[in-house]
PyMOL Python script that loads the backbone (N, CA, C, O; Angstrom):
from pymol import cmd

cmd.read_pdbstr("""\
ATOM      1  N   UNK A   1     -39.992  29.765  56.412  1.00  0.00           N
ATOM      2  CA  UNK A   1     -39.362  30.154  55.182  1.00  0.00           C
ATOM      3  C   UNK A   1     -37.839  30.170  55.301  1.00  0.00           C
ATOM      4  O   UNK A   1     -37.170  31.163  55.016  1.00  0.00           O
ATOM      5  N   UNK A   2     -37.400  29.182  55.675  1.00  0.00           N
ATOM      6  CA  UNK A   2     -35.782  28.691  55.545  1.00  0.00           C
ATOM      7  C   UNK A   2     -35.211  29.984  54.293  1.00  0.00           C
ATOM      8  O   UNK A   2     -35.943  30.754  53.670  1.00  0.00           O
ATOM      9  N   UNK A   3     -33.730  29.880  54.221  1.00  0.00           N
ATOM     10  CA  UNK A   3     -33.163  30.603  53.445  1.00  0.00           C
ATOM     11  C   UNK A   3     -32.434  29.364  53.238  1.00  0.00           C
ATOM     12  O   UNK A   3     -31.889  28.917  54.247  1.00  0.00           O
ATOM     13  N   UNK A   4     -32.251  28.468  51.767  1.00  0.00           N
ATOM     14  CA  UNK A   4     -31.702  27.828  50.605  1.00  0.00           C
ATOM     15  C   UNK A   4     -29.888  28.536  50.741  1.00  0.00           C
ATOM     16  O   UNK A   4     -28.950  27.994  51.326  1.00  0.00           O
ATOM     17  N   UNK A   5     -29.879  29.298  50.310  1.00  0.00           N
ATOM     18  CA  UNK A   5     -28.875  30.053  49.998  1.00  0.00           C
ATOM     19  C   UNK A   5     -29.141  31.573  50.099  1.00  0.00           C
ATOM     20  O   UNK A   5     -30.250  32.078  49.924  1.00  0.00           O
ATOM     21  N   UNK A   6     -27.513  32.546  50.531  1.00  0.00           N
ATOM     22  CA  UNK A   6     -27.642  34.021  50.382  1.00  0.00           C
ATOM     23  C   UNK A   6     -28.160  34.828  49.431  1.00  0.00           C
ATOM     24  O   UNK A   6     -28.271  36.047  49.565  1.00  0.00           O
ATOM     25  N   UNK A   7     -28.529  34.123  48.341  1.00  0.00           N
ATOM     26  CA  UNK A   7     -29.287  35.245  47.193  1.00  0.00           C
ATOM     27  C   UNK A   7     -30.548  34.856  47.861  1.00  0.00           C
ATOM     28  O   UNK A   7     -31.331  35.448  47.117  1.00  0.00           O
ATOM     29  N   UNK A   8     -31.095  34.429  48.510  1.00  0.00           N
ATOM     30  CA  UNK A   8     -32.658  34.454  49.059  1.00  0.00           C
ATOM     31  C   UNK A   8     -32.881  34.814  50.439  1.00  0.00           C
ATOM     32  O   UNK A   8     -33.896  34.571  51.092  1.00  0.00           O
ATOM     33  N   UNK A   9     -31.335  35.705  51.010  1.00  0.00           N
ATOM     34  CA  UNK A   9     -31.950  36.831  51.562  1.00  0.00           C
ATOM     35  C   UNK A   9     -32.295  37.817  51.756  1.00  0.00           C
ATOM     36  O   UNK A   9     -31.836  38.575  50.902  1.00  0.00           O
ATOM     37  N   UNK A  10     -33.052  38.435  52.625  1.00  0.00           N
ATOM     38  CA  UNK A  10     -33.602  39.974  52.615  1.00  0.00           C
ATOM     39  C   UNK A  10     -32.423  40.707  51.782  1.00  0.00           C
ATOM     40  O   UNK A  10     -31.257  40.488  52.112  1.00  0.00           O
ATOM     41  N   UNK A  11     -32.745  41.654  50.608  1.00  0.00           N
ATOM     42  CA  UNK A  11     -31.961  42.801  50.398  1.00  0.00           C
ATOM     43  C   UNK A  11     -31.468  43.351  51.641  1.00  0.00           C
ATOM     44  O   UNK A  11     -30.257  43.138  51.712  1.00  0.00           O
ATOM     45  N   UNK A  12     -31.995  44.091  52.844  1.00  0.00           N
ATOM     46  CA  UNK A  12     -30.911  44.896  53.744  1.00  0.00           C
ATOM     47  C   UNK A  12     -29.982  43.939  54.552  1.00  0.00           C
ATOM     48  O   UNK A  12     -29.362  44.318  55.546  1.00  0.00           O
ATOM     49  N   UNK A  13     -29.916  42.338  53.922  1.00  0.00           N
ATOM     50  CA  UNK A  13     -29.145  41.531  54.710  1.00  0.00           C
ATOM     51  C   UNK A  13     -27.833  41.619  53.559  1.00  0.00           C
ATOM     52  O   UNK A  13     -26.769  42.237  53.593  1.00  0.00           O
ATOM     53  N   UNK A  14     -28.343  40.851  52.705  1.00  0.00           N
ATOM     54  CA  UNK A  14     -27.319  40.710  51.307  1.00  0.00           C
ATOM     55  C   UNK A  14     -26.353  42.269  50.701  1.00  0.00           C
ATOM     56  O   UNK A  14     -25.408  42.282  49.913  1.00  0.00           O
ATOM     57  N   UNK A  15     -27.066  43.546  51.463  1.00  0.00           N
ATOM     58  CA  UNK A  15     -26.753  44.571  50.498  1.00  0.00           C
ATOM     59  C   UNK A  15     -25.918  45.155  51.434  1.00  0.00           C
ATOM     60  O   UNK A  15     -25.178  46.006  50.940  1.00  0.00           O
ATOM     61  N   UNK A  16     -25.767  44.938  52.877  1.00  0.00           N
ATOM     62  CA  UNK A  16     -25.238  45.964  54.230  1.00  0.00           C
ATOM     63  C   UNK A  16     -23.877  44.591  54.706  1.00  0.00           C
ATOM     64  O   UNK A  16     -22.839  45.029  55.200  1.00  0.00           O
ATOM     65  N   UNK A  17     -23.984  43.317  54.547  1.00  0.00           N
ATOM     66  CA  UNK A  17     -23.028  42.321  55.365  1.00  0.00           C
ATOM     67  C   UNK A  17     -21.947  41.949  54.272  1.00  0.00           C
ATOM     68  O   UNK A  17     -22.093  42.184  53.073  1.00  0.00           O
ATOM     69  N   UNK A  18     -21.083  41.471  54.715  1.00  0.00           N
ATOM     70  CA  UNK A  18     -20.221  40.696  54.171  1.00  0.00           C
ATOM     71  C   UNK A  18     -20.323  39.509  53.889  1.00  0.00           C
ATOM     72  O   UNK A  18     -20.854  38.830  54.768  1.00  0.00           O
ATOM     73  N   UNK A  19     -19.824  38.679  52.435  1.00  0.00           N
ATOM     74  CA  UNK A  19     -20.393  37.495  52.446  1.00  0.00           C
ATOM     75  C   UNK A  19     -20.468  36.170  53.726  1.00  0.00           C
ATOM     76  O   UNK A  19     -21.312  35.310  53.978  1.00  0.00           O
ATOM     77  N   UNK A  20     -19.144  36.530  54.326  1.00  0.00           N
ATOM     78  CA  UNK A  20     -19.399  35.546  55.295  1.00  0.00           C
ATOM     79  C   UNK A  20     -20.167  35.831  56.475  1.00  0.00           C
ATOM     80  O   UNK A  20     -20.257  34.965  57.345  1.00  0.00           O
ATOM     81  N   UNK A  21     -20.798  37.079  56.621  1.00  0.00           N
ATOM     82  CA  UNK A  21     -21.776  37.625  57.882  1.00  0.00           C
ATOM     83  C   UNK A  21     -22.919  36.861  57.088  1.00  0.00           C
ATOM     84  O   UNK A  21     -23.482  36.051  57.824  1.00  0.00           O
ATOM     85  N   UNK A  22     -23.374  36.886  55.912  1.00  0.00           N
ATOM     86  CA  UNK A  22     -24.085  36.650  54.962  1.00  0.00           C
ATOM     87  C   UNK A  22     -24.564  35.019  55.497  1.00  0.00           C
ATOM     88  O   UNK A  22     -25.746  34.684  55.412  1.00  0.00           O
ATOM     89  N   UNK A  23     -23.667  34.216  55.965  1.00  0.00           N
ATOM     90  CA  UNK A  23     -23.725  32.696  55.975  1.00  0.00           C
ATOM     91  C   UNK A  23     -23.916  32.783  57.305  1.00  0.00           C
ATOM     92  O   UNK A  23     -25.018  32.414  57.713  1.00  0.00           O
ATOM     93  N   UNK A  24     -22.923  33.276  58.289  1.00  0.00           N
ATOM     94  CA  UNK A  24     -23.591  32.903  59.473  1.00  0.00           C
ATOM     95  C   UNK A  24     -25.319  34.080  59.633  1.00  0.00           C
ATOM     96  O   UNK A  24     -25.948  33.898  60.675  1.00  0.00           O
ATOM     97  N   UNK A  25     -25.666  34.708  59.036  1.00  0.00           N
ATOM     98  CA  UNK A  25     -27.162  34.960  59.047  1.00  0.00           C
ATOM     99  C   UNK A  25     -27.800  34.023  58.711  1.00  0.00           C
ATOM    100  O   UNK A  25     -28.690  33.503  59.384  1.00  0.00           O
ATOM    101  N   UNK A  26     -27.419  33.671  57.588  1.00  0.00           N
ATOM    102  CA  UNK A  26     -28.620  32.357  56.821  1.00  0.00           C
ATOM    103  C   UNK A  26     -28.690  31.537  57.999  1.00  0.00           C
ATOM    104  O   UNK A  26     -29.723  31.601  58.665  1.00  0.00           O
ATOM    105  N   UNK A  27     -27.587  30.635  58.431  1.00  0.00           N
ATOM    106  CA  UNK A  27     -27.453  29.913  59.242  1.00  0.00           C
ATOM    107  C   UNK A  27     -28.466  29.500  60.465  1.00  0.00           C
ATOM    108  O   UNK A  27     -29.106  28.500  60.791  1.00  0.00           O
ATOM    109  N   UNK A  28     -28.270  30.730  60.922  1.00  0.00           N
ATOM    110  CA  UNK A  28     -28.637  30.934  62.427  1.00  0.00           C
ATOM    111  C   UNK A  28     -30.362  31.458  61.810  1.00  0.00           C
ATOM    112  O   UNK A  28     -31.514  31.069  62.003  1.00  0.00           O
ATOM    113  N   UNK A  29     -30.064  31.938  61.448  1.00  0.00           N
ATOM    114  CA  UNK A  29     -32.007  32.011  61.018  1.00  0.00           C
ATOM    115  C   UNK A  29     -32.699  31.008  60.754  1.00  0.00           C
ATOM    116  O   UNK A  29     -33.792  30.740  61.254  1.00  0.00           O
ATOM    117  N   UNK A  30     -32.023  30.296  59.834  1.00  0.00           N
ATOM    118  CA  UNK A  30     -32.486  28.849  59.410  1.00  0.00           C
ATOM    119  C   UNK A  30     -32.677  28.121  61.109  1.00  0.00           C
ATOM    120  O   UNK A  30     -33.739  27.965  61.713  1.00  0.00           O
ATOM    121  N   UNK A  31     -31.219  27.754  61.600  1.00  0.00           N
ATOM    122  CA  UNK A  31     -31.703  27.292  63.084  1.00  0.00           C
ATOM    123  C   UNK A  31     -33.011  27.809  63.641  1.00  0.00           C
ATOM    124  O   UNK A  31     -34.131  27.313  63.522  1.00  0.00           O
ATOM    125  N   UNK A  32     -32.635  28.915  64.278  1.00  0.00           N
ATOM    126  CA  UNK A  32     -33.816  29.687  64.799  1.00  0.00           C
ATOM    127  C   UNK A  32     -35.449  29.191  64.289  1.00  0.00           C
ATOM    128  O   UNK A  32     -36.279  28.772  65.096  1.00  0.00           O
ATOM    129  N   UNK A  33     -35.629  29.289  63.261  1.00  0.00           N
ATOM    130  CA  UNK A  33     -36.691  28.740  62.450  1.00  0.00           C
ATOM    131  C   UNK A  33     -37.181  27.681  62.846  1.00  0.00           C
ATOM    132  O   UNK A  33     -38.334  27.723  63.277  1.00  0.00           O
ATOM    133  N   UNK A  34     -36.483  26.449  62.822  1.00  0.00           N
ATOM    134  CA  UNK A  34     -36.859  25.238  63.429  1.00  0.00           C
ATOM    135  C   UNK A  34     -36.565  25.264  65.119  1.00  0.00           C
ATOM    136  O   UNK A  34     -37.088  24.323  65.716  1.00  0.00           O
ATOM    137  N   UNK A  35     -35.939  26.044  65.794  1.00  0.00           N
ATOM    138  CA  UNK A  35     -36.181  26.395  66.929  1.00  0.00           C
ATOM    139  C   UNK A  35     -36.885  26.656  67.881  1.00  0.00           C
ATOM    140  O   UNK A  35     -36.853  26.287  69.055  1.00  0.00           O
ATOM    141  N   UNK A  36     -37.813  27.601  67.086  1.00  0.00           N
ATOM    142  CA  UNK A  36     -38.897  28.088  68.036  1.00  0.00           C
ATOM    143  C   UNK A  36     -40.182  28.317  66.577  1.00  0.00           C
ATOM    144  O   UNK A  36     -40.559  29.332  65.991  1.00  0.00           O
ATOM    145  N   UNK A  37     -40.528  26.922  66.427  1.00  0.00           N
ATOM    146  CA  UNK A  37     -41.770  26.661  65.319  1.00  0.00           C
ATOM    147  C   UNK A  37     -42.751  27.132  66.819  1.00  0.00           C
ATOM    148  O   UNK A  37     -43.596  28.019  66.708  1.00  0.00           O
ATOM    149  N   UNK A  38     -42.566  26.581  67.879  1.00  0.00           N
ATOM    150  CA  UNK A  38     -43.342  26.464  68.824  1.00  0.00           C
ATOM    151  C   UNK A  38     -43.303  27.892  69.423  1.00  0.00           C
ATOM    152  O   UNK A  38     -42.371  28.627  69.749  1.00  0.00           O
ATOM    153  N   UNK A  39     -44.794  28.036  69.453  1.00  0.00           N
ATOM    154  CA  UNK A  39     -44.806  29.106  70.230  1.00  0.00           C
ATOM    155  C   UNK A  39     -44.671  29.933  71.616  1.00  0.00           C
ATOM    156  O   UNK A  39     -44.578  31.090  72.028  1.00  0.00           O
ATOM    157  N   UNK A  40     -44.726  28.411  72.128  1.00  0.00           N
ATOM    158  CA  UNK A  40     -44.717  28.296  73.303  1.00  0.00           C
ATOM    159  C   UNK A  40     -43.015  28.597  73.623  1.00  0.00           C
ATOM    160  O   UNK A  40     -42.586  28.491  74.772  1.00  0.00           O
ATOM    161  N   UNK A  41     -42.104  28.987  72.449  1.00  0.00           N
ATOM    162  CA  UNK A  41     -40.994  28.828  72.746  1.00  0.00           C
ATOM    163  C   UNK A  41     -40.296  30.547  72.796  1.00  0.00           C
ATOM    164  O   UNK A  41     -39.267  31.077  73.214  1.00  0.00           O
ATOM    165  N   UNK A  42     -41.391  30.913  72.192  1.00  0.00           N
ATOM    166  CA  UNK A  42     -41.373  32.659  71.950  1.00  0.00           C
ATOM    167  C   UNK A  42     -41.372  33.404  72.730  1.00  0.00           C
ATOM    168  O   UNK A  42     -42.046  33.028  73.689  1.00  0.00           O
ATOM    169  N   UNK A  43     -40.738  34.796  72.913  1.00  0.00           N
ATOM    170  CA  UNK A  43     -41.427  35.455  73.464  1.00  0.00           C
ATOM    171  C   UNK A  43     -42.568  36.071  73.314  1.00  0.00           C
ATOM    172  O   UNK A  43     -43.012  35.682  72.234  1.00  0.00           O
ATOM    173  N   UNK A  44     -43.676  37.206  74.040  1.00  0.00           N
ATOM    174  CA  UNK A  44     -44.577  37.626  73.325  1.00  0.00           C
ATOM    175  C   UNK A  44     -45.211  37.015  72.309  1.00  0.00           C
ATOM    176  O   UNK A  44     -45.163  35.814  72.044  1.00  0.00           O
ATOM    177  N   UNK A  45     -45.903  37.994  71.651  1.00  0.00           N
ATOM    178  CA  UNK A  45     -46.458  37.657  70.637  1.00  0.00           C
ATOM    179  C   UNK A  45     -45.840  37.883  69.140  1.00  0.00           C
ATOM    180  O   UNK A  45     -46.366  38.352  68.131  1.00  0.00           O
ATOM    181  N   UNK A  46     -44.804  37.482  69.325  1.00  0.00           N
ATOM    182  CA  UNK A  46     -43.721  37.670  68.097  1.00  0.00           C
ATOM    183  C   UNK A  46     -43.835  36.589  67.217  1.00  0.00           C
ATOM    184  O   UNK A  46     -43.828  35.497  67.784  1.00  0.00           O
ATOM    185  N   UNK A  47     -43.939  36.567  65.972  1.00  0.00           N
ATOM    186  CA  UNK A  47     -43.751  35.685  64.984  1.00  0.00           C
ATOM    187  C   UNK A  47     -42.668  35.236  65.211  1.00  0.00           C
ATOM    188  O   UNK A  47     -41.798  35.679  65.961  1.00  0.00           O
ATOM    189  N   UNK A  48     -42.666  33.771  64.178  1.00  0.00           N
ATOM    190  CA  UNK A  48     -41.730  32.841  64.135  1.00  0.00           C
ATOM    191  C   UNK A  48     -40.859  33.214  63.312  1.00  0.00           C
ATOM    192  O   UNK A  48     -39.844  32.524  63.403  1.00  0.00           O
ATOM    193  N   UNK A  49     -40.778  34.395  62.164  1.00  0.00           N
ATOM    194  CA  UNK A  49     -40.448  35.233  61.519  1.00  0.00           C
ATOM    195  C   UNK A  49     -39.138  35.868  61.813  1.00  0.00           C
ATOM    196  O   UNK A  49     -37.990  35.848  61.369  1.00  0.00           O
ATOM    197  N   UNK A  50     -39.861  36.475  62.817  1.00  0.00           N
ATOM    198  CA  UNK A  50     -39.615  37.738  63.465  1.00  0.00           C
ATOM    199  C   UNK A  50     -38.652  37.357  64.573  1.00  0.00           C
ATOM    200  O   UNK A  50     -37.711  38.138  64.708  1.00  0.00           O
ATOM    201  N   UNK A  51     -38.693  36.342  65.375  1.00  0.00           N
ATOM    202  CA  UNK A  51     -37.886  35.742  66.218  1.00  0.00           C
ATOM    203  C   UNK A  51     -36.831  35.426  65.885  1.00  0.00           C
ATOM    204  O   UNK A  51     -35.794  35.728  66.475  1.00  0.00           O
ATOM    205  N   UNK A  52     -36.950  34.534  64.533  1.00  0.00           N
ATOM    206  CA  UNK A  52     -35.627  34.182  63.883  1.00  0.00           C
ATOM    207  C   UNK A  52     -34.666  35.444  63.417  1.00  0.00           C
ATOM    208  O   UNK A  52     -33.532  35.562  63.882  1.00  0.00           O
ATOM    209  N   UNK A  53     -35.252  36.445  62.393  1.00  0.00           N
ATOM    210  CA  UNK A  53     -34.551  37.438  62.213  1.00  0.00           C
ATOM    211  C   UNK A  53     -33.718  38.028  63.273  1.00  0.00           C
ATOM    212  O   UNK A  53     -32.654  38.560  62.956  1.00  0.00           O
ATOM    213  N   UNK A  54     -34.121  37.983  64.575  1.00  0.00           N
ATOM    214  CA  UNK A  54     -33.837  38.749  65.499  1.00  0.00           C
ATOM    215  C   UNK A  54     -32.411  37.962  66.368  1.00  0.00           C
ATOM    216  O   UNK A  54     -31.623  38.552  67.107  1.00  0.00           O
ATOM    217  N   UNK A  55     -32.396  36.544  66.021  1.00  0.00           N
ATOM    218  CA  UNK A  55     -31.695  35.627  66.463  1.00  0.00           C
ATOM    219  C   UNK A  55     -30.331  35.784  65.686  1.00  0.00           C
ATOM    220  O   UNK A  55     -29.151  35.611  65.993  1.00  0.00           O
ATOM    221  N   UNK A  56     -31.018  36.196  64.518  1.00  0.00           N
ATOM    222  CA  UNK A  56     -29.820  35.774  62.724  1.00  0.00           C
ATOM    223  C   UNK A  56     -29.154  37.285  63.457  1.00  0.00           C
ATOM    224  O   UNK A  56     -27.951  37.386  63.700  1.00  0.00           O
ATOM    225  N   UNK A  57     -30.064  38.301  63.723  1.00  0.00           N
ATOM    226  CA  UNK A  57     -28.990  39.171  63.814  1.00  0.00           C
ATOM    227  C   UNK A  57     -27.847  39.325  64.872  1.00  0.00           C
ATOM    228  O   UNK A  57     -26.825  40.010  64.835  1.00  0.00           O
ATOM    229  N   UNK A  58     -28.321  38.503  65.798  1.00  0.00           N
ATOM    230  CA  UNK A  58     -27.848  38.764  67.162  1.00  0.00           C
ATOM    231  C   UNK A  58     -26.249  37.649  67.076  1.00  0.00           C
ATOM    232  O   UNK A  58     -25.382  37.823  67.933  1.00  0.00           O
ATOM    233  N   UNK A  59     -26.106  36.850  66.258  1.00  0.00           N
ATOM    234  CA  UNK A  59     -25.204  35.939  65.639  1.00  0.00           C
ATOM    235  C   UNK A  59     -24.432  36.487  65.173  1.00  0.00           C
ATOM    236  O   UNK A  59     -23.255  36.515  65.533  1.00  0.00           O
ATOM    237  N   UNK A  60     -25.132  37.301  63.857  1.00  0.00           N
ATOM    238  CA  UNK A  60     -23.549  37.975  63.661  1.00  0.00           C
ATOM    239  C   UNK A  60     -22.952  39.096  64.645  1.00  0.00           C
ATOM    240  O   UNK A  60     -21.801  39.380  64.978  1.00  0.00           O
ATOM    241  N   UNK A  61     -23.920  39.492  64.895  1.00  0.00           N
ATOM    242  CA  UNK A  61     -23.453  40.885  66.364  1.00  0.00           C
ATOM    243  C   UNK A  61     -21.935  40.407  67.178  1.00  0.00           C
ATOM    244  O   UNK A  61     -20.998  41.026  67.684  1.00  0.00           O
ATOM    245  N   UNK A  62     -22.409  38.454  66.916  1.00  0.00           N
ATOM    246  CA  UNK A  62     -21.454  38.075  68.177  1.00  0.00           C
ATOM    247  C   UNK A  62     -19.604  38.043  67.491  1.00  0.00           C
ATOM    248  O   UNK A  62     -18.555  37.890  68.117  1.00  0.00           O
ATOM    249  N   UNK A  63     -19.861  38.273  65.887  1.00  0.00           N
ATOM    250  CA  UNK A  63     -18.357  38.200  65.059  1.00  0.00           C
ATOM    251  C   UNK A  63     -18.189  39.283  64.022  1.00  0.00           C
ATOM    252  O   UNK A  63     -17.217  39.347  63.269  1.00  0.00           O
ATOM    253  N   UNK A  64     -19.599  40.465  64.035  1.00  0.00           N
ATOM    254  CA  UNK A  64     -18.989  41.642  63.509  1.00  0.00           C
ATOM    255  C   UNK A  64     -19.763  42.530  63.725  1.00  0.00           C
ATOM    256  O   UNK A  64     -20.942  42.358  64.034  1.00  0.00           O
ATOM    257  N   UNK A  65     -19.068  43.867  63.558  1.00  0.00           N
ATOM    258  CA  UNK A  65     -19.354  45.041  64.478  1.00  0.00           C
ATOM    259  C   UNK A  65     -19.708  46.523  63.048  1.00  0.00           C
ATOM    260  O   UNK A  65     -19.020  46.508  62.028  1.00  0.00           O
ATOM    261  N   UNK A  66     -20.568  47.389  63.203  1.00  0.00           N
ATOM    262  CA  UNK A  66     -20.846  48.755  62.487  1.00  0.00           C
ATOM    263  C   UNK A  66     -20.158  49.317  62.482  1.00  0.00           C
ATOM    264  O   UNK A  66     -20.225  50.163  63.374  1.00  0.00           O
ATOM    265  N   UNK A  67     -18.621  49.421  61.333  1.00  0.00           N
ATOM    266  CA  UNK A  67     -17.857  50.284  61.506  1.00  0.00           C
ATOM    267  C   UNK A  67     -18.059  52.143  61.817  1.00  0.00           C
ATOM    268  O   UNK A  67     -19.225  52.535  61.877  1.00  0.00           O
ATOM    269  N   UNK A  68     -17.509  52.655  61.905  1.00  0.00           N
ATOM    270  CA  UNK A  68     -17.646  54.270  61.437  1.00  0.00           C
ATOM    271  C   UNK A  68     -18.052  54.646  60.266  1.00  0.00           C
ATOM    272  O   UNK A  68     -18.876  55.536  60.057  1.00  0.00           O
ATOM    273  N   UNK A  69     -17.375  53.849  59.285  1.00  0.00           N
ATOM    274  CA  UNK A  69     -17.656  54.276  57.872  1.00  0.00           C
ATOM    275  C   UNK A  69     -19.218  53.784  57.271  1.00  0.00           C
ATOM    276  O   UNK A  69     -19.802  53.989  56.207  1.00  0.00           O
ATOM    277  N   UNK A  70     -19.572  53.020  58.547  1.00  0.00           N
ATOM    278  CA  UNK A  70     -21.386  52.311  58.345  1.00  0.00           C
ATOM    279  C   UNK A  70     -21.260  51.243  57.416  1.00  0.00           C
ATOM    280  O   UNK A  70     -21.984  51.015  56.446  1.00  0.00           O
ATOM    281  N   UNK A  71     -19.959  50.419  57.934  1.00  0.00           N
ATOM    282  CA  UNK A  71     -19.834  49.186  56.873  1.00  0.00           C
ATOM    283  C   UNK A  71     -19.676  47.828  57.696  1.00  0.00           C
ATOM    284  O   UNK A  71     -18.817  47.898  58.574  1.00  0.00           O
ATOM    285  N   UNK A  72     -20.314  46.652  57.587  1.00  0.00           N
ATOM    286  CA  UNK A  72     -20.189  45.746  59.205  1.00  0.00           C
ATOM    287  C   UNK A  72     -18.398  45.432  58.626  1.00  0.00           C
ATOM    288  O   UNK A  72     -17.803  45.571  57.557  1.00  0.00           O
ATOM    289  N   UNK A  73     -18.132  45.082  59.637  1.00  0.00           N
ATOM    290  CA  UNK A  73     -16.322  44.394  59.726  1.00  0.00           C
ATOM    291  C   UNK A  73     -16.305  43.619  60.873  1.00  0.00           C
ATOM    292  O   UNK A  73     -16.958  43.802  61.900  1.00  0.00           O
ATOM    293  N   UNK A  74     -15.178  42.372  60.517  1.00  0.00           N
ATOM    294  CA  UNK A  74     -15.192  41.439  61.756  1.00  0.00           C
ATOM    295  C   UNK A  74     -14.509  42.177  62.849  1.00  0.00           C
ATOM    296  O   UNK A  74     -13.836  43.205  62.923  1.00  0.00           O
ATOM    297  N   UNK A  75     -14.961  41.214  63.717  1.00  0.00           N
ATOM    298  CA  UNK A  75     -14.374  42.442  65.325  1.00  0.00           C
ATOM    299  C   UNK A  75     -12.895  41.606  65.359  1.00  0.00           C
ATOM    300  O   UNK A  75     -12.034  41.908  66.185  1.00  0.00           O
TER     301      UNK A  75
END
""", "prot")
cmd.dss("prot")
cmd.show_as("cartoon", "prot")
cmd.util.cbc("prot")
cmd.orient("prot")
């Protein structure tokens, strides 16, 4: 289930990031997705889902950070 564009992602993605955290999520999820279709490429028993999400988040982790005020901001 690719993401098209940022209005077709998760509410706690679209409602907590900034638009451009917003793109590199889509992005990297989308990658991820066609990444590891294979399971054999997974860890555990984790969905292909679930892998990607976990990828999308770890992307932006790498260019923005949980402020104090609980708002993401670039590092």
């Amino acid at each position: 289930m690719p993401y098209r564009n940022i209005n077709e992602l998760p509410a706690s993605v679209r409602d907590n990031l900034p638009k451009h955290a917003q793109d590199i999520y889509k992005e990297a999820f989308n990658h991820a997705w066609d990444e590891y279709a294979d399971a054999d490429k997974r860890r555990g028993d984790e969905s292909r889902e679930e892998t990607a999400h976990k990828v999308a988040w770890s992307a932006v982790k790498k260019d923005y950070a949980k402020g104090e005020d609980d708002k993401w901001h670039p590092k």
